[in-house]
N, CA, C and O atoms as a GROMACS GRO file, in nm:
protein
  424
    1UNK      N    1  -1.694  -0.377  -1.414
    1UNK     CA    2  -1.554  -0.408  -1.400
    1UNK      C    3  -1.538  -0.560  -1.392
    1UNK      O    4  -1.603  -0.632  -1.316
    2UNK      N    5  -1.430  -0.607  -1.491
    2UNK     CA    6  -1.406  -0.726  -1.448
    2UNK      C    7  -1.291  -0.798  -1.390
    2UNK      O    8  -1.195  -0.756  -1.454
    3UNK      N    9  -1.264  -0.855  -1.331
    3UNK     CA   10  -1.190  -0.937  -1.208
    3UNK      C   11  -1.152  -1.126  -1.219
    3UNK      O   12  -1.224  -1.218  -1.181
    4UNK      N   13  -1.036  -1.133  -1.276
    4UNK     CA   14  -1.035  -1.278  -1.276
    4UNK      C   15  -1.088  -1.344  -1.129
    4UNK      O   16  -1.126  -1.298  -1.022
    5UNK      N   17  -1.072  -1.451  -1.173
    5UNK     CA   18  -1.158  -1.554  -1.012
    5UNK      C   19  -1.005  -1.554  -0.924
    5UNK      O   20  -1.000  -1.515  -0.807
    6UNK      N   21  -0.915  -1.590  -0.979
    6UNK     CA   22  -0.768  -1.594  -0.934
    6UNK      C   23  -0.652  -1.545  -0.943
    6UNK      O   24  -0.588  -1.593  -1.037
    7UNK      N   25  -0.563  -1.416  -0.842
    7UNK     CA   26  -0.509  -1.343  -0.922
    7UNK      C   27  -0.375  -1.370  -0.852
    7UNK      O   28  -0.386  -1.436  -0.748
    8UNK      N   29  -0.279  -1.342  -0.878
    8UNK     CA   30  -0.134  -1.354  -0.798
    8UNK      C   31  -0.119  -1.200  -0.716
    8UNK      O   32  -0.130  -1.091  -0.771
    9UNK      N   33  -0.094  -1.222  -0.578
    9UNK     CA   34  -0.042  -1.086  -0.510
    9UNK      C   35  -0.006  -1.168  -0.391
    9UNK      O   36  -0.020  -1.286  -0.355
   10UNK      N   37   0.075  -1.001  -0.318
   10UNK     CA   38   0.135  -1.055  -0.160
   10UNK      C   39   0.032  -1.122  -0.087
   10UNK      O   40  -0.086  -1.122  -0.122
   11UNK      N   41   0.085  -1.191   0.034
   11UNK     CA   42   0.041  -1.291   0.121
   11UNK      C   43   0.099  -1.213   0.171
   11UNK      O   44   0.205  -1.181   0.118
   12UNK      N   45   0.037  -1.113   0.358
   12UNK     CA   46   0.105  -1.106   0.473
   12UNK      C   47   0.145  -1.175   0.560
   12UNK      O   48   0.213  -1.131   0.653
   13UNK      N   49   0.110  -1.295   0.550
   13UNK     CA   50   0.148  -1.421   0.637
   13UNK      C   51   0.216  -1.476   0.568
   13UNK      O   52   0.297  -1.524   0.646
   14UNK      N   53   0.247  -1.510   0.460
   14UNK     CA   54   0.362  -1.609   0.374
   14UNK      C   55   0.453  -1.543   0.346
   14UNK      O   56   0.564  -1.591   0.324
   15UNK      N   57   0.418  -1.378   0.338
   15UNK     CA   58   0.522  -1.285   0.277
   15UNK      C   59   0.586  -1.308   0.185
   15UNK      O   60   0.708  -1.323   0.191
   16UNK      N   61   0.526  -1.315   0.090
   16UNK     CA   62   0.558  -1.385  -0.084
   16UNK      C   63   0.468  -1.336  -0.149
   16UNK      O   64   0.384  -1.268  -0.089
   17UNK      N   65   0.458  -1.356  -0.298
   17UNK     CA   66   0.339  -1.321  -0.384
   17UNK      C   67   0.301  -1.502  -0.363
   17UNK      O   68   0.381  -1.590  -0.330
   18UNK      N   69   0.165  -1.516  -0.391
   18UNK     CA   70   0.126  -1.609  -0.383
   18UNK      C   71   0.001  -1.629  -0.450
   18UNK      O   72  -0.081  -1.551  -0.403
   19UNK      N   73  -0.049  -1.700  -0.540
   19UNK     CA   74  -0.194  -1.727  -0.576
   19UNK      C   75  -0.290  -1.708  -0.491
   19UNK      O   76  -0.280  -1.754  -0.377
   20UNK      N   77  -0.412  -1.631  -0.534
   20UNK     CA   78  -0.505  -1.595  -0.433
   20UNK      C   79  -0.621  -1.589  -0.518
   20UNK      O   80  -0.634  -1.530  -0.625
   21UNK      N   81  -0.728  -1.682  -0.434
   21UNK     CA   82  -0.918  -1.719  -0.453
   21UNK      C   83  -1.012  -1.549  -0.457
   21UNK      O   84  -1.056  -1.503  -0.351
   22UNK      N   85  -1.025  -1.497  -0.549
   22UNK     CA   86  -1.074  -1.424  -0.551
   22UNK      C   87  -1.276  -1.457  -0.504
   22UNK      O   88  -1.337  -1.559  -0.536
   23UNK      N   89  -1.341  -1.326  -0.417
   23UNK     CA   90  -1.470  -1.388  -0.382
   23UNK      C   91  -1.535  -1.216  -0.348
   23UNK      O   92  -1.466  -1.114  -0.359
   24UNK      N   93  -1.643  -1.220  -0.318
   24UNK     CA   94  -1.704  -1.106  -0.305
   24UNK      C   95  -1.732  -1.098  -0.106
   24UNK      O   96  -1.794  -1.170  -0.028
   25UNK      N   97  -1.649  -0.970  -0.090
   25UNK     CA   98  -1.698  -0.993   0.065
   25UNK      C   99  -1.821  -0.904   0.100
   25UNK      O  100  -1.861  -0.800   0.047
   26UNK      N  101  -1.878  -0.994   0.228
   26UNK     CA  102  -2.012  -0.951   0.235
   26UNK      C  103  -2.066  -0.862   0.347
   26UNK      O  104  -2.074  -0.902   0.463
   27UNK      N  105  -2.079  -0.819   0.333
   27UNK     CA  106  -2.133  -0.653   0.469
   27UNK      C  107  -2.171  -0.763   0.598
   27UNK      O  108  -2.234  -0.869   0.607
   28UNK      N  109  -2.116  -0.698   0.666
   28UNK     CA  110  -2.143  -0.769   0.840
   28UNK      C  111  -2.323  -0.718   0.867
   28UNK      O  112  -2.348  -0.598   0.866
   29UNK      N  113  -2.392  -0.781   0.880
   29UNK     CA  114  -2.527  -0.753   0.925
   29UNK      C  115  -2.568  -0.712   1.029
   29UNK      O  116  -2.461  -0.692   1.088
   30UNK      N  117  -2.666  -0.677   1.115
   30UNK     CA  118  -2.722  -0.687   1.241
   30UNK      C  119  -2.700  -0.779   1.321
   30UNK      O  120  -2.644  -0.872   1.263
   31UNK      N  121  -2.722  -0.804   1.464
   31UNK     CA  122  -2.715  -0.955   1.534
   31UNK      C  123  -2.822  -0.985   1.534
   31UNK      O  124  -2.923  -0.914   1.530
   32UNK      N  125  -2.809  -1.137   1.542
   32UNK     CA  126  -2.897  -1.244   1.487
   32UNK      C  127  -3.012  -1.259   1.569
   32UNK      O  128  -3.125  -1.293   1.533
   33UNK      N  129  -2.967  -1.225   1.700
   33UNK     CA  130  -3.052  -1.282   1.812
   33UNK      C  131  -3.175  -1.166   1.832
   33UNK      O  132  -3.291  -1.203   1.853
   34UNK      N  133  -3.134  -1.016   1.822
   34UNK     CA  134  -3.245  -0.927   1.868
   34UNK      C  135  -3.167  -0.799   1.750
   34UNK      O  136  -3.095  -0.702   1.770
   35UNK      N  137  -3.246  -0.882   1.585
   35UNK     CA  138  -3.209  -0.716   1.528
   35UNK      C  139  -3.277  -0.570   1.513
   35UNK      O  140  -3.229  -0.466   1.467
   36UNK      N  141  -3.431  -0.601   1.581
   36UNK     CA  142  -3.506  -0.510   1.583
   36UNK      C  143  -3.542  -0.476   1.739
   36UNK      O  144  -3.657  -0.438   1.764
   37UNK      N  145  -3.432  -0.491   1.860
   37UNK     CA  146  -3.473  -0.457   2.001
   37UNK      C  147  -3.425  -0.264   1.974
   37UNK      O  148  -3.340  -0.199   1.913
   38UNK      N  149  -3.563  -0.235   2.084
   38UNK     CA  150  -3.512  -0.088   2.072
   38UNK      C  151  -3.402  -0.010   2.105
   38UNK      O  152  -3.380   0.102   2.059
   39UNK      N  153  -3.305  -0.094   2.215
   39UNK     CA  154  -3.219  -0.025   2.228
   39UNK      C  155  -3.100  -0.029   2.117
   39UNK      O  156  -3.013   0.058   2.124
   40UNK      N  157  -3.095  -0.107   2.038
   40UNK     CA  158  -3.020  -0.122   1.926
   40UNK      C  159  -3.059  -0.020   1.820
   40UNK      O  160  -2.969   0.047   1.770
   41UNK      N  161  -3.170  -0.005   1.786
   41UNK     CA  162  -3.266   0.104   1.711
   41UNK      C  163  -3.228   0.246   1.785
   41UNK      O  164  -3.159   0.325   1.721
   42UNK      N  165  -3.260   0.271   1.885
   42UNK     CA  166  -3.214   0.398   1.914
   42UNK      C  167  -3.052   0.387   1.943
   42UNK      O  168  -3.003   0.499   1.960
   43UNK      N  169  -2.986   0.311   1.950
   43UNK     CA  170  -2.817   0.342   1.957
   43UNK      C  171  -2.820   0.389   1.830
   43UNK      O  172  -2.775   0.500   1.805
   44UNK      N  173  -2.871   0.311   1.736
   44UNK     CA  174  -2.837   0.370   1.583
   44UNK      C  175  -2.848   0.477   1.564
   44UNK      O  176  -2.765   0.554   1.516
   45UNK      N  177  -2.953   0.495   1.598
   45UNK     CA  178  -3.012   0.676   1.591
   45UNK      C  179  -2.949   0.778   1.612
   45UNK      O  180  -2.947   0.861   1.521
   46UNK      N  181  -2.882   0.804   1.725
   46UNK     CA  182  -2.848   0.843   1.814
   46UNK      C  183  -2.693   0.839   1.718
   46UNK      O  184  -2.675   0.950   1.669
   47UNK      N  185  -2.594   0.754   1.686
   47UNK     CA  186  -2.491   0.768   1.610
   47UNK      C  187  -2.522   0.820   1.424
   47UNK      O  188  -2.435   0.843   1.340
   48UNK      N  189  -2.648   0.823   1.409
   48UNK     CA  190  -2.669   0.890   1.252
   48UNK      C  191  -2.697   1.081   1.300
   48UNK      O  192  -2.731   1.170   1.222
   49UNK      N  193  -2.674   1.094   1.427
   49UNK     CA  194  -2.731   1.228   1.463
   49UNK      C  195  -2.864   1.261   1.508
   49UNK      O  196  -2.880   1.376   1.549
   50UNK      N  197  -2.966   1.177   1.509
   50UNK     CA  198  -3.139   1.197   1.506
   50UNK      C  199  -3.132   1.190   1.679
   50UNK      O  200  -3.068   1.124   1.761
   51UNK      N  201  -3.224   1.287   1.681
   51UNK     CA  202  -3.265   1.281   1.867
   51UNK      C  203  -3.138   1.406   1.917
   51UNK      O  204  -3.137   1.420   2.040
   52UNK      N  205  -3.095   1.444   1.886
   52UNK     CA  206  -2.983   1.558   1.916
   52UNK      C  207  -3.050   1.688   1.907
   52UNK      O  208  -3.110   1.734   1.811
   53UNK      N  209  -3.026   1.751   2.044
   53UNK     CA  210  -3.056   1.892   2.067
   53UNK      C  211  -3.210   1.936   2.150
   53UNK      O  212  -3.293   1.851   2.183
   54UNK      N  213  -3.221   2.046   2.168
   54UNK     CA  214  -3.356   2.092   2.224
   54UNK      C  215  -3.494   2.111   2.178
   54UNK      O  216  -3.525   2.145   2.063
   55UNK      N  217  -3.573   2.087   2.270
   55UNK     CA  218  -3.730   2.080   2.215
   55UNK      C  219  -3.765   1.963   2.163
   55UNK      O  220  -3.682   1.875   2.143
   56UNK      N  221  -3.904   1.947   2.134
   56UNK     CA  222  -3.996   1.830   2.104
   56UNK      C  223  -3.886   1.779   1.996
   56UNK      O  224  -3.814   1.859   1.935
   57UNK      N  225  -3.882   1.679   1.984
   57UNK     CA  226  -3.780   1.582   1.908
   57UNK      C  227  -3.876   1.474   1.909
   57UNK      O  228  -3.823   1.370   1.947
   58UNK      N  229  -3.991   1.461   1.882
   58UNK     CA  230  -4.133   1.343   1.863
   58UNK      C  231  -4.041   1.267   1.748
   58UNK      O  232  -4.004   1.325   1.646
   59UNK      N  233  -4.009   1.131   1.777
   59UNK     CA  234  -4.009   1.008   1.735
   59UNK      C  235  -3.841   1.057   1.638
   59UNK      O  236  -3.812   1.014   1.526
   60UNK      N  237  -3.752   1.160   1.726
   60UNK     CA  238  -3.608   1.167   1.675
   60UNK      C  239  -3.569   1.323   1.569
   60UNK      O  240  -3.463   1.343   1.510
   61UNK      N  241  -3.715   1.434   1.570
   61UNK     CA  242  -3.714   1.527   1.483
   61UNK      C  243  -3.791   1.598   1.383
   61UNK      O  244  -3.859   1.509   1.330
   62UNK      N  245  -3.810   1.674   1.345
   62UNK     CA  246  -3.942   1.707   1.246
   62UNK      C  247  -3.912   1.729   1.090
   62UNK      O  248  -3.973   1.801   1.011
   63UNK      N  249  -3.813   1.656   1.069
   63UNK     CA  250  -3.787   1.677   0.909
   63UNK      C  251  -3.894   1.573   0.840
   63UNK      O  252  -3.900   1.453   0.865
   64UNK      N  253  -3.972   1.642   0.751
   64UNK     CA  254  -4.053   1.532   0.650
   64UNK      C  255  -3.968   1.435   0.560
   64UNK      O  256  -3.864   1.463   0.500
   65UNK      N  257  -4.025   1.334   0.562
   65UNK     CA  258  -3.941   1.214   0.487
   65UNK      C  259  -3.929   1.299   0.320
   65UNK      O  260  -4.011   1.374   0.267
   66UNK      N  261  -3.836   1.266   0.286
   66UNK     CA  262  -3.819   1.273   0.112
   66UNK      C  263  -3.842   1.176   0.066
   66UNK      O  264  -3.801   1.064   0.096
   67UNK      N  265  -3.951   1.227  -0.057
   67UNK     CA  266  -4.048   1.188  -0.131
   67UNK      C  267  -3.984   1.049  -0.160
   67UNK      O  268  -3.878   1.017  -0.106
   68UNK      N  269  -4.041   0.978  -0.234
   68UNK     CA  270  -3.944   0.838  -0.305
   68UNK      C  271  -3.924   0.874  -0.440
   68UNK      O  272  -3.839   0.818  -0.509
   69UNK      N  273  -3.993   0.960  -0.479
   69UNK     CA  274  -3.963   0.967  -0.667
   69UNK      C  275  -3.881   1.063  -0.662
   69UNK      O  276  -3.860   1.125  -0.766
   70UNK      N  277  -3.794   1.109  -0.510
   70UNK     CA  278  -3.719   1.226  -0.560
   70UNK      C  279  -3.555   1.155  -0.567
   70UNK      O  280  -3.472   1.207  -0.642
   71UNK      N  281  -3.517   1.032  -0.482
   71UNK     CA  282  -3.445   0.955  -0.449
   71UNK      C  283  -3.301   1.028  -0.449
   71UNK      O  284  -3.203   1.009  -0.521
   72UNK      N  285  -3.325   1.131  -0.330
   72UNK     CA  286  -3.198   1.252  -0.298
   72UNK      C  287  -3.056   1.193  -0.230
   72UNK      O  288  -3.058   1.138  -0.121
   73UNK      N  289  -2.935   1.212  -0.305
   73UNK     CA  290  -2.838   1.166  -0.218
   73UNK      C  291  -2.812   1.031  -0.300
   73UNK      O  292  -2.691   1.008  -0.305
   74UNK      N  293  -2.889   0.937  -0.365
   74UNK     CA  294  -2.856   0.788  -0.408
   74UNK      C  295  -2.782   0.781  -0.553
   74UNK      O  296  -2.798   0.821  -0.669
   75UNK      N  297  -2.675   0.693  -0.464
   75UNK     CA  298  -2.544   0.705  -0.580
   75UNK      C  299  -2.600   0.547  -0.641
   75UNK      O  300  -2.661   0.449  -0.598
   76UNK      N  301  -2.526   0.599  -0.783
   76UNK     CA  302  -2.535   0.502  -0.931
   76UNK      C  303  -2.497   0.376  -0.857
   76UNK      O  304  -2.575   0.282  -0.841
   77UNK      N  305  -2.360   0.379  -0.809
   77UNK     CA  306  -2.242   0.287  -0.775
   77UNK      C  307  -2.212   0.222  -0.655
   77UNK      O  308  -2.243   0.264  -0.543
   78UNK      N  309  -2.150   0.114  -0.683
   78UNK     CA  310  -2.120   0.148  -0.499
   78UNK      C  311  -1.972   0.044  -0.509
   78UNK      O  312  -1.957  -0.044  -0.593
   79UNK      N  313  -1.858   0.088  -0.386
   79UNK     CA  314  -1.730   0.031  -0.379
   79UNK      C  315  -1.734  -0.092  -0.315
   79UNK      O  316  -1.746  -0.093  -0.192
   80UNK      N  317  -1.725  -0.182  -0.368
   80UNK     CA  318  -1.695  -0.325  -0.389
   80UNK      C  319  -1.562  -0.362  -0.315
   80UNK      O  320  -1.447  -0.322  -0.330
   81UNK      N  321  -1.636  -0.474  -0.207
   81UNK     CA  322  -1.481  -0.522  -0.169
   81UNK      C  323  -1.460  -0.640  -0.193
   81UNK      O  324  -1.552  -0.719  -0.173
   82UNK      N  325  -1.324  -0.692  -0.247
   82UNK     CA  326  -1.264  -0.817  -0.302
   82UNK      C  327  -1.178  -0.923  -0.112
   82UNK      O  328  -1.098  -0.894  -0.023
   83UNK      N  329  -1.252  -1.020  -0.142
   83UNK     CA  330  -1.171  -1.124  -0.015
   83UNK      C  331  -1.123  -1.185  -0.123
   83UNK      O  332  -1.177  -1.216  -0.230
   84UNK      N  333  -0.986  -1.203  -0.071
   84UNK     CA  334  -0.824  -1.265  -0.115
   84UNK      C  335  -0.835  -1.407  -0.051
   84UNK      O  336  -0.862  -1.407   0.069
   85UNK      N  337  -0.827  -1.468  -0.081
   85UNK     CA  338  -0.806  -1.567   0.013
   85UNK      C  339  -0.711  -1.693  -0.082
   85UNK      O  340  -0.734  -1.761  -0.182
   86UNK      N  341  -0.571  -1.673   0.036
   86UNK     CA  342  -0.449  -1.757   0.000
   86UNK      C  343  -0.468  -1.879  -0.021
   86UNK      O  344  -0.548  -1.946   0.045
   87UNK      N  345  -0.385  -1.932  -0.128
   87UNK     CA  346  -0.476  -2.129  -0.183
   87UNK      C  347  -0.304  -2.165  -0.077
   87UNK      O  348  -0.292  -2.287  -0.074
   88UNK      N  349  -0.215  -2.117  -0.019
   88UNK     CA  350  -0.142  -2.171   0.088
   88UNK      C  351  -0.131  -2.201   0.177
   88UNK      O  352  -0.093  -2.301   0.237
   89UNK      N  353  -0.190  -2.047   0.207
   89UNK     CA  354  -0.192  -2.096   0.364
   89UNK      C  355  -0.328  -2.066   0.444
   89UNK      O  356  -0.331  -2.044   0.565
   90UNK      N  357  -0.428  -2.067   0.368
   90UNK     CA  358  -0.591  -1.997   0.344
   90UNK      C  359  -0.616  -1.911   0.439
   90UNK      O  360  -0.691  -1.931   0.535
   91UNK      N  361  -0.557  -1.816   0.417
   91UNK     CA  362  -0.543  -1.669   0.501
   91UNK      C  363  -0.660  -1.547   0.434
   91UNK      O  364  -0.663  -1.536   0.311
   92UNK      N  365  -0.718  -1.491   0.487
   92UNK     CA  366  -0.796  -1.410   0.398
   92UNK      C  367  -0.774  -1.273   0.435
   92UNK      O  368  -0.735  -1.246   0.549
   93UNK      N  369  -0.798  -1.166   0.333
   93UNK     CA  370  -0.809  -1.056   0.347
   93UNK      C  371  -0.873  -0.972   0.280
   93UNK      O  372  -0.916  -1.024   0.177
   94UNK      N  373  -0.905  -0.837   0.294
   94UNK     CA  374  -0.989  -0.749   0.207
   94UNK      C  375  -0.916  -0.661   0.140
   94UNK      O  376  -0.819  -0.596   0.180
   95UNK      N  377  -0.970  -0.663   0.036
   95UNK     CA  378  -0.920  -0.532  -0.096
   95UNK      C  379  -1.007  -0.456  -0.111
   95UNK      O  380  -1.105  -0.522  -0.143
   96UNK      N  381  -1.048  -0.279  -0.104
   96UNK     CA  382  -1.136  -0.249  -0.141
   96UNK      C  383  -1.114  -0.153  -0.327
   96UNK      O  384  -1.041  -0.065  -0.373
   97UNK      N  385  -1.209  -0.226  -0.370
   97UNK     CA  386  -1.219  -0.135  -0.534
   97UNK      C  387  -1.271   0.009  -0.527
   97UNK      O  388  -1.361   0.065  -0.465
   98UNK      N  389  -1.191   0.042  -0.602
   98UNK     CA  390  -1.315   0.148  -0.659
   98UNK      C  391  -1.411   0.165  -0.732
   98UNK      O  392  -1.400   0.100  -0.836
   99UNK      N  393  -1.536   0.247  -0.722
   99UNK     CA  394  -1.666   0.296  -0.742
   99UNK      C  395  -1.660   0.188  -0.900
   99UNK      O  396  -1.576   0.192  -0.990
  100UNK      N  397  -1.783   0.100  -0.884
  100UNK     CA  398  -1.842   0.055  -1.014
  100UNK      C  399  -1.984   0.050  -1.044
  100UNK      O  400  -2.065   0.107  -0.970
  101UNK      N  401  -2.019  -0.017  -1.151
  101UNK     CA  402  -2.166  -0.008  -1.092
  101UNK      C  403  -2.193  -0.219  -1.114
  101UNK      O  404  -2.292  -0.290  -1.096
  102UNK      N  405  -2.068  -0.246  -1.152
  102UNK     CA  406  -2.124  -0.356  -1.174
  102UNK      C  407  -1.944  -0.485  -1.169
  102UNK      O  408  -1.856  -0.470  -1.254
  103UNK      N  409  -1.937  -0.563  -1.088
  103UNK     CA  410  -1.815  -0.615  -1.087
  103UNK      C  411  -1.873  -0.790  -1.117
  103UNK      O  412  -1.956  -0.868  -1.070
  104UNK      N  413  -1.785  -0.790  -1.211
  104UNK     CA  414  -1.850  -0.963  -1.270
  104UNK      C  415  -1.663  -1.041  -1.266
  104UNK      O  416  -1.565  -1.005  -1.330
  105UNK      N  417  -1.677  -1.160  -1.158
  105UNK     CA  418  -1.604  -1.220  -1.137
  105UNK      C  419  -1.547  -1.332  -1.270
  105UNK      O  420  -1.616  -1.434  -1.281
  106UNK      N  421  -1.429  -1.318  -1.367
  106UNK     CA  422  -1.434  -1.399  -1.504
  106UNK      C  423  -1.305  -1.502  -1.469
  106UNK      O  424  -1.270  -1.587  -1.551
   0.00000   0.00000   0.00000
């Protein structure tokens, strides 16, 4: 999909259409300071479902890993989000696209 660099739409703060910096926004990461402490590792866990319920639960459950050449569940695509960011009043915001497999900024 392609996407000019600069496109005209509303401003919620100027409340106008207004020229806007098109840019690719970027997934919020882990924290910086301790991204591999365990209690962060098992909070995760613990919110994907693993470690839930009765009996030996050794290291979160006994399901065998899936294979790698079977690569179950992994989508082609993935939804792309666009940051807006106003050349007025440099306000930013997110747009999210739909499913591509490839977004080239022209």
């Amino acid at each position: 999909m392609k996407v000019k660099k600069t496109i005209n739409t509303y401003c919620p703060k100027c409340k106008k259409h207004t020229p806007h910096k098109v840019s690719l926004a970027k997934a919020g990461g882990r924290s910086k300071t301790h991204p591999l402490s365990r209690g962060n590792i098992k909070t995760r866990a613990r919110l994907r479902g693993l470690g839930r319920g009765h009996g030996n639960l050794g290291r979160w459950g006994s399901k065998p890993p899936i294979t790698k050449w079977k690569r179950a569940g992994v989508k082609t695509s993935k939804k792309n989000e666009l940051k807006l960011t106003c050349d007025i009043c440099k306000k930013s915001t997110i747009r999210q696209m739909p499913r591509s497999k490839k977004l080239e900024l022209v």
